[in-house]
C-alpha positions in Angstrom: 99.9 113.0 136.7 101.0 110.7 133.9 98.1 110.9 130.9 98.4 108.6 128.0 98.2 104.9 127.3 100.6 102.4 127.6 100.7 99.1 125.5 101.6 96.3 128.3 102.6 92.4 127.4 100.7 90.6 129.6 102.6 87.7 131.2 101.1 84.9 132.0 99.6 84.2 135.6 98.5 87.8 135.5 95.3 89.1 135.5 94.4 92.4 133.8 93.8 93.8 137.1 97.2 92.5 138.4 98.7 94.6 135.6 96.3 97.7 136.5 97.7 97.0 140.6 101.3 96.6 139.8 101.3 99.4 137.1 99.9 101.8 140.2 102.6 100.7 142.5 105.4 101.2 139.3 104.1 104.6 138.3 103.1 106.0 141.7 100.0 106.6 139.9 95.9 105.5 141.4 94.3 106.8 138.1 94.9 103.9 135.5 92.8 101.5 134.2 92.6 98.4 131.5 91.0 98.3 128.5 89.1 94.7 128.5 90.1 91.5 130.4 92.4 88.6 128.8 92.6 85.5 131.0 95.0 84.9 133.3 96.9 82.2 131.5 96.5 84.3 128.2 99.6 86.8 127.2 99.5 89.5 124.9 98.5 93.4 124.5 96.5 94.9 127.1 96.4 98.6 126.5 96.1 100.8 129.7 94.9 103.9 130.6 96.4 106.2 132.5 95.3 109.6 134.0 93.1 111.6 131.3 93.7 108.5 129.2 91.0 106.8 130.8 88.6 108.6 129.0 90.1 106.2 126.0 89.0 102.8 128.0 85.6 102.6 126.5 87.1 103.5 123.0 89.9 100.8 123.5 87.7 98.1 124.9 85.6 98.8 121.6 88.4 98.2 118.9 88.7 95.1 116.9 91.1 92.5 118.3 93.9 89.8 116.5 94.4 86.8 118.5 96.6 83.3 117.8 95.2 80.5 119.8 96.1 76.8 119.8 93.6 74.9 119.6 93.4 70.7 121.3 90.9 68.8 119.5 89.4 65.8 121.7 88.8 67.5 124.9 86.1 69.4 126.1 86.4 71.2 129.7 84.2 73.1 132.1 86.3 75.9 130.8 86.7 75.9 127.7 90.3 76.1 127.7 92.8 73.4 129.0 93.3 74.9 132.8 89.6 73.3 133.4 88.6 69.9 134.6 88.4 67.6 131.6 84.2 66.8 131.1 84.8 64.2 127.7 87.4 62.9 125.6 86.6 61.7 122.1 88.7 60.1 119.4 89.8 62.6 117.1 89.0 61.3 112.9 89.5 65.2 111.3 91.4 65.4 108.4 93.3 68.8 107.9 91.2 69.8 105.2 87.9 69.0 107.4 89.5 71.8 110.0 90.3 74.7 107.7 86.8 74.0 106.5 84.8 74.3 109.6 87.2 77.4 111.1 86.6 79.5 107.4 82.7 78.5 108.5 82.9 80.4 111.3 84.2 84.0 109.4 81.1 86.6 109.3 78.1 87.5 111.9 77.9 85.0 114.7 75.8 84.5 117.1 78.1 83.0 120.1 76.4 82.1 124.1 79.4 83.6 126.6 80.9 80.7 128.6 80.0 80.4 132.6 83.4 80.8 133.2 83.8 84.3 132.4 83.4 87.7 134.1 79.7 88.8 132.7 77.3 89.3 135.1 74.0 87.9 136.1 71.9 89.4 138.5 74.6 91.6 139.7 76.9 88.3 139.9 79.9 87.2 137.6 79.3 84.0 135.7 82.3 82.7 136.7 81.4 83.1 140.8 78.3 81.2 140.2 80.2 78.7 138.0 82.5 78.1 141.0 79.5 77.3 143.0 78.4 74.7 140.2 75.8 76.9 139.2 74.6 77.2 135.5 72.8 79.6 134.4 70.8 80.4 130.4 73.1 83.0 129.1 72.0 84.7 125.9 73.8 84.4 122.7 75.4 87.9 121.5 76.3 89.6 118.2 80.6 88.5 117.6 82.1 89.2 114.0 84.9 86.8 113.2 86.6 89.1 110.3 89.3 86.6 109.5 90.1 83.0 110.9 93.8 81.7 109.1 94.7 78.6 110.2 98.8 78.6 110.7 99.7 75.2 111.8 98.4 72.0 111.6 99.4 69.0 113.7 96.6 66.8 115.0 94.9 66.8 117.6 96.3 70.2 117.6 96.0 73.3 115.4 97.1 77.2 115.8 95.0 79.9 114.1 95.3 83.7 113.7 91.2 85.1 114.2 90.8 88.9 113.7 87.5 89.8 115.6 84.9 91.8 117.5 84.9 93.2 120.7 83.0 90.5 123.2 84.6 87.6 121.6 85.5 85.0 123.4 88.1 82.6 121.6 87.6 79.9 124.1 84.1 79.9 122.7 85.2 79.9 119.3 87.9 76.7 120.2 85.0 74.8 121.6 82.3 75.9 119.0 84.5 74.6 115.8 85.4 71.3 118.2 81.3 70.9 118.3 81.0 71.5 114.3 83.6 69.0 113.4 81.8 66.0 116.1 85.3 65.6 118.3 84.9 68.7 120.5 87.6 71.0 121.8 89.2 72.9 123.6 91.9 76.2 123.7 95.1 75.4 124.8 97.5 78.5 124.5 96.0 82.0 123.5 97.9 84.9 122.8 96.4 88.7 121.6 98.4 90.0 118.8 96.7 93.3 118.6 93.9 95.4 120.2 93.3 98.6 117.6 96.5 100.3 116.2 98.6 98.7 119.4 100.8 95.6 118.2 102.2 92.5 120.3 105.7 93.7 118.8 105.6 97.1 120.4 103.9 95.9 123.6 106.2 95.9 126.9 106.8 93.8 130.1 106.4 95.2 133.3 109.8 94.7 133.9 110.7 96.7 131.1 108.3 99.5 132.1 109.6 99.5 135.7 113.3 99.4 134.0 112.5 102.6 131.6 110.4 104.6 134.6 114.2 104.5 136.2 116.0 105.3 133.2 113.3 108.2 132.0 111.7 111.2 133.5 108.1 111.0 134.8 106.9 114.4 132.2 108.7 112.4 129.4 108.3 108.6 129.5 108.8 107.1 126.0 106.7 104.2 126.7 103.3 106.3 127.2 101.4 106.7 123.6 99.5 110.5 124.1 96.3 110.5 123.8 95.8 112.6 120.6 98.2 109.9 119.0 95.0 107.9 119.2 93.0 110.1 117.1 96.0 110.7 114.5 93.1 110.0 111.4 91.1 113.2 112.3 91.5 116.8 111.6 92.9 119.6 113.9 91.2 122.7 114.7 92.8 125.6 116.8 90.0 128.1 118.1 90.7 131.9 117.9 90.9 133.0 121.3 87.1 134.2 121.5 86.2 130.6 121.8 88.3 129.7 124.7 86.3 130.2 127.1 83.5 128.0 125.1 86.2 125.5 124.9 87.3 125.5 128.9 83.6 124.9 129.9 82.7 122.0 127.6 80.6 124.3 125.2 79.6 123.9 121.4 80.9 126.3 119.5 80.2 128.1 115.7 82.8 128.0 113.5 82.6 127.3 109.1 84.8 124.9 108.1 85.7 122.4 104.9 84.3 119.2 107.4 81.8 116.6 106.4 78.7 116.6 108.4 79.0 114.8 111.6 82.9 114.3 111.4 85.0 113.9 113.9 87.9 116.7 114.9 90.5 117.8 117.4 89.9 120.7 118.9 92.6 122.8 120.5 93.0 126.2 122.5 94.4 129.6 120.3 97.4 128.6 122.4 96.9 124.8 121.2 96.2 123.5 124.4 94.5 120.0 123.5 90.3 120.0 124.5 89.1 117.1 122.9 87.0 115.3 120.4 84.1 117.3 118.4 81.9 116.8 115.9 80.9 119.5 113.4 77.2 120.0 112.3 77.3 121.3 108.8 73.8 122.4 108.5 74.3 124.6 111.6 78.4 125.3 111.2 78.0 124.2 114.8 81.0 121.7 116.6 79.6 119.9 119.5 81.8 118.4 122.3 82.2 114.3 122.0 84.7 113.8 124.6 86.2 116.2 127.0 90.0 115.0 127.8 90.8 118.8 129.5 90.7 118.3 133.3 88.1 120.9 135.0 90.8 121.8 137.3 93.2 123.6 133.8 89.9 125.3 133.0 91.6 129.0 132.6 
């Protein structure tokens, strides 16, 4: 079994689950998963799990994100992007100075309502089922953080900007919120995810490329997989004398003093530096305590 993460390009017409289907079918591989949904007409990095890697998805899906979206001011759709059905068109009077303006006014703690077309659920149904139905229903606005919004390019009705954010953000949202603010409404026409976490559109890959390299490379050595403890390259390593082994193969806390500030994160490995997983070291009690396990019960010794 192939463990690691992979950083995919996501074409568009794909869905992050069309990526996850393919990628089985590539890698002759069922346990893989994605790290957060990007639409289908979207393209960009969507980081995937694969094996013991998907231990990583809720860590990946929590990372800050860097998106460029262009934006069509004028339009507003049931969709917030330009694949929906058109709702109103207005006259467009912004200046360039007016939009760099409003965008910058959206940079901090937001408050933003998800869009009906999205795949939150309500009542054990996805918004955008019941949206398809012509249903609406009251969503509830949730905490986003817009870190950075640069506008890039100006040319009316159209603009391109770069927004560094939260996870849960939806840049549609965003597209249509500034349209609101600047009395013109709009919508997002082209959206592309320029990095999820420490994975960059530059390093991302195709699937064509993957299926090219898994042809090219050995399955034990595929260049294209990221390890997992590359994730975790900021924290410490620890490697257990062999009395703790044992502790370590069953998931156990062990005692150990050590130059760590309470409650920081570490690697923990084997005496014969078998990777275990994260910990976190108690200094009152010189105690580390087990985070997240990424040694498969199955290699337990």
């Amino acid at each position: 079994m192939i463990n690691g993460i992979i950083n995919v390009y996501k074409e568009a017409g794909f869905t992050s689950h069309d990526v996850v289907a393919k990628l089985r079918g590539i890698l002759k591989q069922k346990k893989i998963g994605h790290t957060g949904t990007l639409d289908p007409d979207a393209t960009g990095v969507l980081p995937v799990c694969l094996g013991r890697g998907t231990k990583l998805c809720d860590m990946l899906t929590d990372e800050t994100k860097t998106y460029e979206a262009q934006v069509l001011l004028g339009v507003v759709t049931d969709t917030q992007d330009s694949s929906g059905a058109v709702l109103a068109e207005w006259e467009v009077t912004s200046t360039e100075k007016m939009v760099r303006e409003c965008a910058a006014s959206f940079v901090g703690e937001q408050l933003q309502v998800p869009p009906m077309y999205s795949a939150l659920k309500v009542n054990g149904k996805k918004l955008y089922e019941l949206a398809r139905e012509g249903k609406t229903v009251e969503r509830k606005a949730r905490p986003v953080t817009f870190y950075e919004i640069e506008i890039l390019q100006v040319a009316l009705p159209r603009f391109t900007m770069r927004v560094h954010c939260s996870k849960g953000t939806y840049i549609r949202t965003l597209c249509h919120d500034i349209g609101e603010k600047l009395g013109c409404g709009a919508c997002m026409d082209k959206l592309v995810r320029t990095r999820v976490g420490r994975f960059a559109l530059e390093d991302s890959l195709k699937l064509s490329q993957i299926e090219e390299l898994t042809h090219k490379e050995h399955a034990a050595g595929y260049s294209f997989v990221n390890s997992i403890e590359s994730m975790f390259v900021d924290l410490k390593k620890i490697i257990v004398s062999e009395k703790w082994d044992k502790a370590l193969y069953n998931g156990n806390s062990f005692p150990m003093e050590w130059d760590c500030a309470d409650k920081e994160q570490v690697l923990v490995y084997t005496s014969q530096q078998e990777f275990v997983g994260v910990y976190r070291y108690e200094r009152e009690t010189q105690v580390f305590r087990l985070e997240k396990m990424f040694m498969e019960r199955q290699e337990n010794k």
